[in-house]
C-alpha positions in Angstrom: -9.4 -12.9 0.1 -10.3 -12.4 -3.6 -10.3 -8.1 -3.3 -6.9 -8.5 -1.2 -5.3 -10.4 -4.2 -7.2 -8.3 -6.4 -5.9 -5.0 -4.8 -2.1 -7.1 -4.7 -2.2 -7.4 -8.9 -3.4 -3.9 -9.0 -0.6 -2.4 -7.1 1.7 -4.0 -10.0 -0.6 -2.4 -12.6 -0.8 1.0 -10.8 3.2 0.8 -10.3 3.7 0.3 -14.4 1.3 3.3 -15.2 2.9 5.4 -12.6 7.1 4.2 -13.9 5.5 5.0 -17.3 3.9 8.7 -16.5 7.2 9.3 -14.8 9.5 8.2 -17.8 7.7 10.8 -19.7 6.9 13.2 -17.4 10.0 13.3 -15.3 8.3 14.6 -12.1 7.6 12.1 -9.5 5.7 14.2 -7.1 3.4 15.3 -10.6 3.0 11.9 -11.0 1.7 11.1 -7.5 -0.4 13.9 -7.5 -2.2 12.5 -11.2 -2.2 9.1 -9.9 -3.9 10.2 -6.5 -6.4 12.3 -8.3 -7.5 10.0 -10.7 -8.3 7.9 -7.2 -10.2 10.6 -5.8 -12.0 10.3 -8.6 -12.9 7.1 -8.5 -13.8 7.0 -4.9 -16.2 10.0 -5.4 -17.6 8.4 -8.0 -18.3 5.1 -5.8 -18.9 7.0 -2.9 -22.2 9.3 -4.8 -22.9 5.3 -6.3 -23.0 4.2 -2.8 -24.1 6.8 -1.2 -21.5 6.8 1.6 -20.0 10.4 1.3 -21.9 11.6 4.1 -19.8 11.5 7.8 -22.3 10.0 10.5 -23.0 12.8 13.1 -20.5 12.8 16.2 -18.2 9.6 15.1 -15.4 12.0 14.0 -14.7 12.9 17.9 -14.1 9.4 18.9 -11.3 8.8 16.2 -7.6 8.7 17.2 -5.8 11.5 15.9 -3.5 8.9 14.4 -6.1 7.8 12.5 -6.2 10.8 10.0 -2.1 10.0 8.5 -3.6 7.0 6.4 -3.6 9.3 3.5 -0.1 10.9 4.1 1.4 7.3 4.1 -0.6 6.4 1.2 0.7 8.8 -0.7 4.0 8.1 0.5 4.3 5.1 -0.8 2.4 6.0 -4.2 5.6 8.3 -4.3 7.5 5.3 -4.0 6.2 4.0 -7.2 7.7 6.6 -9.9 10.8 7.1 -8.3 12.0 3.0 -7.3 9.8 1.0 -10.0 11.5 1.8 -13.1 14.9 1.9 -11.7 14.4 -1.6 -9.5 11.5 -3.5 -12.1 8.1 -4.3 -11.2 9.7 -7.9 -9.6 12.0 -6.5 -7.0 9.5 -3.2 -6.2 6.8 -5.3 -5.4 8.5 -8.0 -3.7 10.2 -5.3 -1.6 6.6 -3.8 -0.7 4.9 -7.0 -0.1 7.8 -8.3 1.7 8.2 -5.3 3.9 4.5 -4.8 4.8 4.4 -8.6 5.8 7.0 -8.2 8.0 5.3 -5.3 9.4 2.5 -6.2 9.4 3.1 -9.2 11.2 4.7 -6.9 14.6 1.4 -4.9 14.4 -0.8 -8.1 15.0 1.7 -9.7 17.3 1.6 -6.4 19.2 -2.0 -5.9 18.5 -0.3 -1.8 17.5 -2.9 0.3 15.9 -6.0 -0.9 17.1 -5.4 -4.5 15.4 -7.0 -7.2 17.2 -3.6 -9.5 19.0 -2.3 -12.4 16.6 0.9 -14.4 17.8 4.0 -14.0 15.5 4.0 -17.9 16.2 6.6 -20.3 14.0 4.6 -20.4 11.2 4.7 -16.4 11.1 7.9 -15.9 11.6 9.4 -18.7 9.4 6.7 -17.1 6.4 8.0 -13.5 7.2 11.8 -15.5 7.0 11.0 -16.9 3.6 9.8 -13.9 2.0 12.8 -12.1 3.0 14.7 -14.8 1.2 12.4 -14.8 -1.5 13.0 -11.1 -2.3 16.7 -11.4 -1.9 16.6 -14.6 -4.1 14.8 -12.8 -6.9 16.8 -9.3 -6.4 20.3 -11.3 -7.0 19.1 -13.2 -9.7 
């Protein structure tokens, strides 16, 4: 739990220095491709750290060819970031994001989609995934 709230306050971080390269830059694909560079970065520094660069023989075959997008819709929604955050604020933008991949996220595990293990959207789900959606509209009117 601590890295997933962690990674959730870097995402409003990353989202300010990406609004901020694009207000000066004015080139939202430039600024995904700094911002996902500078992450290559770091991972390949981590990765020589931790020695984990190296692909184990035969596991690539056994991988879904779905499996391989993870990047494309990373970088999807790191494109998000330059073009919506400055013009929505770091409030609605991330309320949006986490709102929409809760909602999401919750039909994958009800569905068990993906290769997630199956979790009920029981009440409790459902009236969370409810009240985020009236979080977010709460905070976007007001």
């Amino acid at each position: 739990m601590p890295i997933a709230i962690g990674a959730g306050m870097l995402m409003v971080v990353q989202s300010a220095c990406n609004s901020m390269l694009e207000k000066n830059l004015d080139r939202p694909v430039l600024v995904g491709i700094i911002s996902l560079s500078v992450g290559v970065g770091v991972l390949l520094s981590i990765g020589i750290a931790a020695g984990q660069l190296t692909v184990p023989e035969g596991q690539t075959a056994r991988v879904p060819w779905w499996a391989w997008l993870g990047g494309a819709c990373g970088a999807i929604a790191l494109l998000s970031q330059p073009i919506a955050a400055p013009k929505l604020g770091a409030g609605i933008y991330i309320g949006l994001f986490v709102t929409a991949s809760s909602v999401v996220s919750v039909l994958f595990d009800h569905f068990g989609w993906m290769g997630f293990a199956e979790h009920p959207a029981g009440i409790g789900r459902i009236l969370g995934c409810a009240l985020m959606i009236l979080g977010i509209s709460l905070v976007s009117i007001f």
